[in-house]
Backbone as a ProteinNet text record, in pm:
[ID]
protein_1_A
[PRIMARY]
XXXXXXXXXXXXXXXXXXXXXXXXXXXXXXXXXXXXXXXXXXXXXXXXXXXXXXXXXXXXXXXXXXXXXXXXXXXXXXXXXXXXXXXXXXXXXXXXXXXXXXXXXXXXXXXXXXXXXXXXXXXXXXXXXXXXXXXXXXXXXXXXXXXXXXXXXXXXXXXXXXXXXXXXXXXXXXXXXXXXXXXXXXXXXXXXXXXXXXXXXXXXXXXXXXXXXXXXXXXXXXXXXX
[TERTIARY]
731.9	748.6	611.9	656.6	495.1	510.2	418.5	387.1	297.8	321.3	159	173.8	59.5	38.9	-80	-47.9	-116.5	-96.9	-216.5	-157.4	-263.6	-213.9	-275.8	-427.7	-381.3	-548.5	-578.1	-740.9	-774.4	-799.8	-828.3	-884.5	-706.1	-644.1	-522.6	-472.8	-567.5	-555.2	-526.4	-448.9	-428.7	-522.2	-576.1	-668.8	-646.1	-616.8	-637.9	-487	-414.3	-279.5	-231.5	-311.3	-278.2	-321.6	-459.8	-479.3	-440.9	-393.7	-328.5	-163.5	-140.9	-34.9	-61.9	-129.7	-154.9	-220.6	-269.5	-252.2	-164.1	-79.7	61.6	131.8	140.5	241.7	110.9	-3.9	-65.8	-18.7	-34	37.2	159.7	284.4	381.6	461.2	283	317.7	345.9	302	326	213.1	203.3	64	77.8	-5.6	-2.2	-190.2	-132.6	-288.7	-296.1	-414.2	-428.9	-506.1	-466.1	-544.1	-578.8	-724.2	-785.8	-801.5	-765.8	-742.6	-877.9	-933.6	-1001.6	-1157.5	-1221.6	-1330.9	-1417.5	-1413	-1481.5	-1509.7	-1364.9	-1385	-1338.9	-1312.2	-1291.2	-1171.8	-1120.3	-982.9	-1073	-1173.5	-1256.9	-1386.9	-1434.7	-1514.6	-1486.6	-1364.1	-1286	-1219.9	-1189.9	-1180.8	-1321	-1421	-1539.5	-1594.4	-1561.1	-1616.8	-1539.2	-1363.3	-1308.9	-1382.8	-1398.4	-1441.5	-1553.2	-1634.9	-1808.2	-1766.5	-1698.8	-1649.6	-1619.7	-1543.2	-1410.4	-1356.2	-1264.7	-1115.7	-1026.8	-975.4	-841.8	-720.3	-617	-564.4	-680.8	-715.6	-791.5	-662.3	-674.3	-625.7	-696.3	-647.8	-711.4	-677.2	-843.8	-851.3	-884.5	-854	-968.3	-911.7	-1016.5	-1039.7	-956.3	-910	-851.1	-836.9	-866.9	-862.7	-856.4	-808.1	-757.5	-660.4	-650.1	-504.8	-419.3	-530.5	-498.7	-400.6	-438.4	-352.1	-216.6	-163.1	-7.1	56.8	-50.3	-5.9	-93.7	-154.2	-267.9	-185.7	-125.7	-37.6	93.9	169.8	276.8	239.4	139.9	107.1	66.7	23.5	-54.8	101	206.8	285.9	362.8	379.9	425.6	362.3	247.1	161.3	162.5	216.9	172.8	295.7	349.7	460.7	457.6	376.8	371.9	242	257.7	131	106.3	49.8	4.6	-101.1	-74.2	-173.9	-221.6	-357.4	-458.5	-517.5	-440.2	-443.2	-542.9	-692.8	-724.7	-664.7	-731.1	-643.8	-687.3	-618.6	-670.6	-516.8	-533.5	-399.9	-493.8	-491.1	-583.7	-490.4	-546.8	-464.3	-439.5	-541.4	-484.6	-314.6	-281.2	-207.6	-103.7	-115.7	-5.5	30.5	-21.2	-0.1	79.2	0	75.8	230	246	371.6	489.4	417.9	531.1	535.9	479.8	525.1	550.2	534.4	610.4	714.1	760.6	915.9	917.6	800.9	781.6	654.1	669.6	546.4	541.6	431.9	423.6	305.1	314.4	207	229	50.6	42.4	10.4	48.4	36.4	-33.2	-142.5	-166.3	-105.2	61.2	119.5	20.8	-12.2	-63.1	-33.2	-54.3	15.5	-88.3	-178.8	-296.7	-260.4	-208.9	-194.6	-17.5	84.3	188.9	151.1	91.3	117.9	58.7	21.5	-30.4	103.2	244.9	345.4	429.8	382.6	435.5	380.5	313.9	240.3	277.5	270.2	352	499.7	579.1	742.8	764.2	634.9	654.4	579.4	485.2	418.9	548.7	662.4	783.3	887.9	886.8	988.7	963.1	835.3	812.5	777.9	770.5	780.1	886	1003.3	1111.3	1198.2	1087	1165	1158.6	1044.1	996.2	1046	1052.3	1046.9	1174.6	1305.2	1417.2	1415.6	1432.1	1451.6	1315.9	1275.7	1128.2	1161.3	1106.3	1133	1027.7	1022.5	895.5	914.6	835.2	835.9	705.6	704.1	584.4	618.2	479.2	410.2	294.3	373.2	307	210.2	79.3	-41.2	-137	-196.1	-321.2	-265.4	-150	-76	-152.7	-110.5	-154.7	-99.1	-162.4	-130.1	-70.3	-75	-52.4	110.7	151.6	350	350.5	299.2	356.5	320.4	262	232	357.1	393.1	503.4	491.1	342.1	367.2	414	393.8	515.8	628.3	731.4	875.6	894.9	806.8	744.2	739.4	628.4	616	767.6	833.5	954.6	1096.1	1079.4	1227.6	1131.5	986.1	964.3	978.8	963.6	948.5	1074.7	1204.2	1311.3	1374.7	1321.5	1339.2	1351.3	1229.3	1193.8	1281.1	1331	1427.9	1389.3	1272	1209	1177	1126.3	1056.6	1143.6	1093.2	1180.2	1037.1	1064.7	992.4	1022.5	898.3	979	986.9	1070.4	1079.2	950.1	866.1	745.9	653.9	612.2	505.7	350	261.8	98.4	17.2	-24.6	-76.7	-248.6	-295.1	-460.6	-494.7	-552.6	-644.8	-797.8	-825.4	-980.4	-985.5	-861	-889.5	-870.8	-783.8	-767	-942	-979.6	-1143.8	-1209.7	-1217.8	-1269.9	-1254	-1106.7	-1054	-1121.4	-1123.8	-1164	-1304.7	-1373.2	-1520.1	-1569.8	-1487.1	-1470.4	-1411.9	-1344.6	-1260	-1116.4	-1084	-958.6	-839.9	-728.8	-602.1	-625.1	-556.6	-555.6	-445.3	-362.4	-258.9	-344.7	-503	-597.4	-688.3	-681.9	-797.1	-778.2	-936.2	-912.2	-1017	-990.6	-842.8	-762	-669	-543.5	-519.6	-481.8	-415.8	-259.1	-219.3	-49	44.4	-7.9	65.5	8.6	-75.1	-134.4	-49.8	-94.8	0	121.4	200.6	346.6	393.9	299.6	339.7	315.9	215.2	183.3	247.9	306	459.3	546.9	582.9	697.3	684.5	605.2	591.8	629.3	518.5	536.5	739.1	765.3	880.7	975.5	942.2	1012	986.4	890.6	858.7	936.2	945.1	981.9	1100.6	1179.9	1280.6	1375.8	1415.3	1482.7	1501.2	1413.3	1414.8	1473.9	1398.6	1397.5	1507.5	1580.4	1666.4	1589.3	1496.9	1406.6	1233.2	1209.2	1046.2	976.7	938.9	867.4	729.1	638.3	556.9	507	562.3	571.8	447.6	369.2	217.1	107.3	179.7	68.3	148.2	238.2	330.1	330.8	310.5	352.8	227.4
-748.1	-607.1	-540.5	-392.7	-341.3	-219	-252.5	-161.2	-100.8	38.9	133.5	187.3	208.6	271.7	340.2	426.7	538.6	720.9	854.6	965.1	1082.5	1161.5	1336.6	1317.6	1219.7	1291.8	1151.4	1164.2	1034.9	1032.3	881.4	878.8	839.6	821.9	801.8	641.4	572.5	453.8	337.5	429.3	320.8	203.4	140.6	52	-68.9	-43.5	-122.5	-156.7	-60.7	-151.7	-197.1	-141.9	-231.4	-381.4	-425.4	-564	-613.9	-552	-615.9	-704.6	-608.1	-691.9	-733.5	-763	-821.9	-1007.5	-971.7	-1133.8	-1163.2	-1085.8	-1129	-1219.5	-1152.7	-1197.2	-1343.1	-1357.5	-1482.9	-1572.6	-1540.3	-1630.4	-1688.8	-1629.7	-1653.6	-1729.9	-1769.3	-1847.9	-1771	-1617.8	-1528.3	-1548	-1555.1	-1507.9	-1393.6	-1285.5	-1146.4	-1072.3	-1002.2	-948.3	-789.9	-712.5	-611.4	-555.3	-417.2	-371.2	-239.6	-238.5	-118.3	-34.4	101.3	174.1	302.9	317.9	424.2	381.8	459.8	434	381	429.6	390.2	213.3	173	27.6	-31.1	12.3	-65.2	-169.9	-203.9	-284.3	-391.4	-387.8	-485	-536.1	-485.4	-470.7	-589.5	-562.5	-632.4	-738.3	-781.8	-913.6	-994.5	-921.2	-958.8	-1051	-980.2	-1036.8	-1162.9	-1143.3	-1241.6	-1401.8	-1344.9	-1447.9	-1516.9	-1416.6	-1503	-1591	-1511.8	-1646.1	-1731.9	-1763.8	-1889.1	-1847.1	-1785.2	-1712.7	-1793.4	-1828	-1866.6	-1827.4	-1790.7	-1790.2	-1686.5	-1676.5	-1602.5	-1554	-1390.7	-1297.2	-1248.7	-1205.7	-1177.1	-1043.8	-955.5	-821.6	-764.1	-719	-653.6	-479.9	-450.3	-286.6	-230.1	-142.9	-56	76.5	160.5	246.8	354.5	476.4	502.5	517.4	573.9	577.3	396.4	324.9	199.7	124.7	173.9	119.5	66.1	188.6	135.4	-7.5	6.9	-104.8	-269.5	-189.1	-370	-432.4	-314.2	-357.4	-428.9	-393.2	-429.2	-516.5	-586.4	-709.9	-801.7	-746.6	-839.4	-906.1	-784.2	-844.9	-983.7	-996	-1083.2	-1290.1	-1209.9	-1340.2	-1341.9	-1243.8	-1240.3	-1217.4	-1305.1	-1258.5	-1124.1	-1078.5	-946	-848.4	-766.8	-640.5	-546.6	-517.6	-394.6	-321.1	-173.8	-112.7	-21.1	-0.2	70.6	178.8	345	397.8	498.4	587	675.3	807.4	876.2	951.3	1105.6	1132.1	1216.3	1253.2	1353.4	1335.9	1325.1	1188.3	1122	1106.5	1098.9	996.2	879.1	824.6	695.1	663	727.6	802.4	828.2	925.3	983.3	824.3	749.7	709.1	564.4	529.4	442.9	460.9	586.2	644.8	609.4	634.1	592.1	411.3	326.9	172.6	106.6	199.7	148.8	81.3	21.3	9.7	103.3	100.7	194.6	239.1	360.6	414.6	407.8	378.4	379.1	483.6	611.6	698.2	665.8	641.4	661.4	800.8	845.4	948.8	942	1057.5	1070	1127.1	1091.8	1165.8	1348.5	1397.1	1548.6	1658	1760.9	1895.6	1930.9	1866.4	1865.3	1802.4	1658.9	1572.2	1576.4	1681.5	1715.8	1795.5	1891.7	1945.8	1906.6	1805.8	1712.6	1685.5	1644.7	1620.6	1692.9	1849.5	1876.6	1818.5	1831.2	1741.4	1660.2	1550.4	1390.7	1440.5	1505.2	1541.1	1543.4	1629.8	1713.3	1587.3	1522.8	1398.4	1300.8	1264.9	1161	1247.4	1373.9	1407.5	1386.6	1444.7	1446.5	1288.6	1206.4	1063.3	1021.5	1055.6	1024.6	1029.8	1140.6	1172.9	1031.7	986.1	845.5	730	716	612.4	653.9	668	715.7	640.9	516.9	385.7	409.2	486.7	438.6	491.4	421.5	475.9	468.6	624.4	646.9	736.8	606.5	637.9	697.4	741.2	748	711.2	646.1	507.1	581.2	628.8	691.8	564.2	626.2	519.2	581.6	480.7	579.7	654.5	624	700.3	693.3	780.5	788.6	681	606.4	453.6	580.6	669.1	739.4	725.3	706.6	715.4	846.2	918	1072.2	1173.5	1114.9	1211.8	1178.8	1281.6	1307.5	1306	1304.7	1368.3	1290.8	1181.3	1057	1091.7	1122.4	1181.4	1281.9	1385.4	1504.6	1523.6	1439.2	1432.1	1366.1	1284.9	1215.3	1324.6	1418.6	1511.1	1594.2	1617.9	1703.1	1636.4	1544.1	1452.8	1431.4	1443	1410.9	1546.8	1661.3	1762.7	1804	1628.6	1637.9	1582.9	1623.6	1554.2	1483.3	1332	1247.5	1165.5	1198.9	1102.2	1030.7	953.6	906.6	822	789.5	747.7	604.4	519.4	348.1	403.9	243	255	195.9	105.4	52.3	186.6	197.2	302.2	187.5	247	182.1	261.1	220	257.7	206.3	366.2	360.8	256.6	151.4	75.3	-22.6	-60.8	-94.9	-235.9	-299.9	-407.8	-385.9	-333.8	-287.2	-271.1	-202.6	-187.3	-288.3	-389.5	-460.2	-600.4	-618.9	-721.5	-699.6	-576	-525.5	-540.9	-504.6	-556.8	-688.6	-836.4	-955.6	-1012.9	-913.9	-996.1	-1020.1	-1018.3	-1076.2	-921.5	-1002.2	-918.5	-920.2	-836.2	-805.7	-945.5	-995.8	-1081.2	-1246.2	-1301.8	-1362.7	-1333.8	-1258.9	-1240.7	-1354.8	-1400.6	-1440.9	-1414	-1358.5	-1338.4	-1277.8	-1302.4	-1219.2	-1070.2	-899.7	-820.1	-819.7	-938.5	-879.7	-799.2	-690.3	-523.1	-492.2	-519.1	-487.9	-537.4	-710.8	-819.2	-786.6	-700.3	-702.3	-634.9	-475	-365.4	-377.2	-460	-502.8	-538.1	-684.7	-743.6	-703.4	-576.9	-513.1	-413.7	-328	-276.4	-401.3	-482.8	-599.9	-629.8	-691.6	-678.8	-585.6	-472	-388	-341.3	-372.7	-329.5	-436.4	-613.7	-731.3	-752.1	-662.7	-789.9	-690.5	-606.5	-537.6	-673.2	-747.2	-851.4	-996	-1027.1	-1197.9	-1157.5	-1320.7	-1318.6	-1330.1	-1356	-1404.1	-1376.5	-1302	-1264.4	-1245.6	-1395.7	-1419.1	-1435.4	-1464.8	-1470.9	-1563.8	-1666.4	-1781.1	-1818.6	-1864.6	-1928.6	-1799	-1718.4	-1576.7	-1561.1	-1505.2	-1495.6	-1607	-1777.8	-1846.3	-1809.4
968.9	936.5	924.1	979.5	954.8	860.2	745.7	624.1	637.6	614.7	647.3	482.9	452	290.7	355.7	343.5	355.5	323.3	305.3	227.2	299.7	274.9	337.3	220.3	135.3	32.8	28.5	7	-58	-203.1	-279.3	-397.7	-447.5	-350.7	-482.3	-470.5	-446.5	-474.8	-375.9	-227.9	-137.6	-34	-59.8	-39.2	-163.3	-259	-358.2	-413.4	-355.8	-365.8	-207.3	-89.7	36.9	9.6	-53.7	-60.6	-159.3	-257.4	-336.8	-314.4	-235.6	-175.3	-64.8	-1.3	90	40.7	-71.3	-144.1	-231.8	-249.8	-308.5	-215	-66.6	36.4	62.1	87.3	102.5	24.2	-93.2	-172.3	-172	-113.7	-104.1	11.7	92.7	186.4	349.1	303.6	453	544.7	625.5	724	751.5	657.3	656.2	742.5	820.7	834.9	825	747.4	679.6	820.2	870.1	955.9	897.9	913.3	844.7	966.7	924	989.3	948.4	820	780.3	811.8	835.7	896	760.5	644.3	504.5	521.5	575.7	618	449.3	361.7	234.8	217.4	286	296.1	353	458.6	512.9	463.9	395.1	290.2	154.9	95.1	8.1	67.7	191.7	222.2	315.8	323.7	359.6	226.3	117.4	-23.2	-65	-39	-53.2	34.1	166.5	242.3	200.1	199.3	169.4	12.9	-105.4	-215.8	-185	-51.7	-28.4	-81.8	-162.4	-235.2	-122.2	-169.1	-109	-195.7	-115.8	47.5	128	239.5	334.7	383.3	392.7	465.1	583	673.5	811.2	823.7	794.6	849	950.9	1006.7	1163.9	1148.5	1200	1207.1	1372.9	1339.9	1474.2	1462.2	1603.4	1585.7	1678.6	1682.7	1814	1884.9	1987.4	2071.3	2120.3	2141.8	2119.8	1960.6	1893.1	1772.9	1810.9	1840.9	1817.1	1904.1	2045	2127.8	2054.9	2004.2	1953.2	1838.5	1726.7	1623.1	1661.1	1785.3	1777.8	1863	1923.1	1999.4	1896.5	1768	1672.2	1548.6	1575	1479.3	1574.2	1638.1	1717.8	1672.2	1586.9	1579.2	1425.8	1338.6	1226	1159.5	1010.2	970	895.7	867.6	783.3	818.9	875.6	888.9	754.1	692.2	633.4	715.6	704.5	798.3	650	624.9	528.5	599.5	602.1	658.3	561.2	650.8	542	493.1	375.4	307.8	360.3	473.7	545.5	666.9	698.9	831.4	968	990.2	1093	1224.7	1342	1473.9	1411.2	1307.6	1314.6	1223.8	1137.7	1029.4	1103.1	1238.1	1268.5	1371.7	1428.2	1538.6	1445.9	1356.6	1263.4	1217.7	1176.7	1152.8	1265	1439.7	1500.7	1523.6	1468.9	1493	1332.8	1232	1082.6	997.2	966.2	964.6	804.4	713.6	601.1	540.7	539.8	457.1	342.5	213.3	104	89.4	-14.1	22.9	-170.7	-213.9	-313.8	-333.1	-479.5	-546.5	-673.7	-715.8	-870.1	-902.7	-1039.9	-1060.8	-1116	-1066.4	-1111.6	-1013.4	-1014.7	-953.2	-838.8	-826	-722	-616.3	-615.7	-558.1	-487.8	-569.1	-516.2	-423.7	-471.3	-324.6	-172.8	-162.9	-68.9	31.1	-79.8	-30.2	63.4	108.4	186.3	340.8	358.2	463.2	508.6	422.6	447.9	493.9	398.1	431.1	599	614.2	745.4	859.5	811.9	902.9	893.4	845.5	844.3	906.2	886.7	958.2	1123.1	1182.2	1345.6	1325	1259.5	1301.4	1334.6	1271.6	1306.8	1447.2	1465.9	1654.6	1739.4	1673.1	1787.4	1679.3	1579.2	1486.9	1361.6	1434	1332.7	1187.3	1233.6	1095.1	1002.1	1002.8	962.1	779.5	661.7	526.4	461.1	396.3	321.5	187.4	89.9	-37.1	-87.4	-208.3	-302.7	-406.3	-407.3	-540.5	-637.6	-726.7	-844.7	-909	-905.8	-846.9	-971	-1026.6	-1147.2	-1238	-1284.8	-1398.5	-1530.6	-1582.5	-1756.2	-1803.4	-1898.2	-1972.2	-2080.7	-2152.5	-2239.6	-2279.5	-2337	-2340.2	-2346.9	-2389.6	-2432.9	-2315.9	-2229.2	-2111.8	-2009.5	-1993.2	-1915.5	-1731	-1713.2	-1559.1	-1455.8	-1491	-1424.8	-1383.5	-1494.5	-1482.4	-1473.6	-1444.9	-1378.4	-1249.7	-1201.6	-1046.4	-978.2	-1046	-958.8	-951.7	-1073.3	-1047.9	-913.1	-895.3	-780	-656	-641.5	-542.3	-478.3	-609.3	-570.1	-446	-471.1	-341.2	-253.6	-190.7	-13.5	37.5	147.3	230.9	281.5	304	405	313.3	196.8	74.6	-53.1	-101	-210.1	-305.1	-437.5	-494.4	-533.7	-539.3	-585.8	-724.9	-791.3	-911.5	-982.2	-937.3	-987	-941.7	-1088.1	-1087.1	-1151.8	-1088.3	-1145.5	-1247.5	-1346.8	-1440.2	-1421.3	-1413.4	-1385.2	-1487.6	-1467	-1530.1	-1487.2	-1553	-1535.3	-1478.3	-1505.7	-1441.5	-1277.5	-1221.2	-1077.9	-1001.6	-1126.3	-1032.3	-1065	-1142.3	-1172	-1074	-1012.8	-917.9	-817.5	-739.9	-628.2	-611.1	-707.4	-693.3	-693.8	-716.1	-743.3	-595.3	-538.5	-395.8	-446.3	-572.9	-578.3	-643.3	-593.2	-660.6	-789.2	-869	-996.4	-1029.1	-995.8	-1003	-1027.2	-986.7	-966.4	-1054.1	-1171.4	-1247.3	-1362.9	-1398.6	-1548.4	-1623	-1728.4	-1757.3	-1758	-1731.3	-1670.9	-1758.9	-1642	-1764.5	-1722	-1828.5	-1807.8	-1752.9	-1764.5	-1755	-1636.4	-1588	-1445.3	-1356.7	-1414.1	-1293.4	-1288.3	-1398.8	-1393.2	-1304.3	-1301.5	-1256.6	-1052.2	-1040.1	-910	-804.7	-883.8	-869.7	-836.7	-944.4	-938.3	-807.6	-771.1	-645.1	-541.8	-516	-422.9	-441.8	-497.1	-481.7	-413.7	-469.7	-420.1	-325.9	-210.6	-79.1	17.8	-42.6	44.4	6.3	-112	-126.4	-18.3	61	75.1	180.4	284.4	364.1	351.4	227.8	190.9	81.2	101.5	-35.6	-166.9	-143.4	-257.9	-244.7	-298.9	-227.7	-397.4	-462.5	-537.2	-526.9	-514.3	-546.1	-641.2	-664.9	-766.3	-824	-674.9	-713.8	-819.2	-791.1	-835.2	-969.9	-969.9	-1119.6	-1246.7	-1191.8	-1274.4	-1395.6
[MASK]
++++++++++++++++++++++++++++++++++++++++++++++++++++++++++++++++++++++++++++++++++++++++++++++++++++++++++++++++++++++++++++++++++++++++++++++++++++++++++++++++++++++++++++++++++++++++++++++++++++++++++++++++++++++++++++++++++

C-alpha cells in the first residue's frame, strides 16, 4: 500500500510522523521504503543518521522527484511491502502527482485557526484527485496538540473538519512534545527511546494502527510496544 502524508503548509509535523511510522512498520517485520519527496530532504536526512548509528531495523529511503514519480513509485511498490511517500508542505507537482498513485492521504494539522484554513486546499487537491484516483482516503492527523486538558482546540478543529466533503479526521490525535524532537535528532522513533515517554509511544501507535489495521488482521507492532 502506498501512504502519502503530506499538507498545503509546512511546520505541521509531517516528516516526523512519516518516519515514525515508517519504523513502526520495520519493526513489525514490513519491508517498508520512505520516499522523500520535499526537497528540504529531512525524511533522508533522519534515516542517513539512522544509518551511519547502525540503528536497526534499516529503512530504505531514496529521494524522487518530478513528473517521473508516479511511474518510479508504482514500479518500487512492487518490490516493497509498504511505501510511505513524505510529501513537502507546500501544493507541489510532487504532492499533486502523489495524490494520483495513493491508496491514502494523511495530512497533519496544528489543531489552530491558521492551519484550518489551509484545509480548503487539500479538500479541493482530493477532490480533482479523485478523477484519476477514486478509492483514494484522506484524513487529518491533529499533530502538535496542546498537552493542556483545558484547551479545547482539538475538539474544535474536528467539529470543523467534520464539514469537508473529501476529509475526515483519525481518532489518534498527537500531542506536541519534546521527546518527538528529541528522537528525530538521535535517528530513532519516539517508540525506540530510552528512556521511554509513555504517552508519546502510546499516541504514535495509536495513529500507526490506525492507518494498517484497516489491511492486516492484526497490525501490532509487538517488538516496539512490548
Amino acid at each position: 500500500m502506498v501512504v502519502l502524508i503530506g499538507a498545503e503548509k509546512g511546520g505541521t509535523g509531517k516528516t516526523t510522523l512519516a518516519v515514525n511510522i515508517a519504523v513502526l512498520l520495520a519493526n513489525d517485520g514490513q519491508d517498508v521504503l520512505v520516499v522523500d519527496t520535499d526537497q528540504q530532504g529531512s525524511a533522508s536526512y533522519f534515516f542517513q543518521i539512522r544509518d551511519d548509528g547502525q540503528i536497526e531495523p534499516r529503512v530504505t529511503c531514496v529521494q524522487k522527484f518530478g513528473k517521473s514519480l508516479p511511474r518510479d513509485v508504482l514500479d518500487l511498490s512492487e518490490r516493497y511491502d509498504e511505501i510511505i511517500i513524505d510529501a513537502g508542505g507546500r501544493d507541489s507537482m510532487e504532492l499533486r502527482y502523489s495524490l494520483g498513485i495513493a491508496s491514502r492521504l494523511y495530512i497533519p494539522l496544528r489543531p489552530s485557526q491558521f492551519d484550518v484554513w489551509t484545509l480548503d486546499q487539500m479538500d479541493d487537491l482530493v477532490n480533482q484527485a479523485k478523477g484519476l484516483n477514486p478509492d483514494i482516503e484522506a484524513r487529518v492527523v491533529l499533530n502538535m496538540a496542546s498537552p493542556n486538558p483545558a484547551n479545547t482546540d482539538a475538539i474544535d478543529t474536528k467539529s470543523i473538519i467534520a464539514d469537508y466533503e473529501h476529509l475526515e479526521t483519525t481518532q489518534a490525535i498527537i500531542i506536541e512534545r519534546v521527546s518527538f524532537q528529541r528522537s528525530v535528532r538521535q535517528g530513532v522513533a519516539v517508540t525506540e527511546m530510552n528512556p521511554t515517554d509513555p504517552k508519546a509511544k502510546d499516541e504514535i501507535i495509536s495513529l500507526y494502527k490506525e492507518v494498517y489495521s484497516h489491511d492486516k488482521k492484526e497490525t501490532t507492532p509487538q517488538e516496539v510496544a512490548s
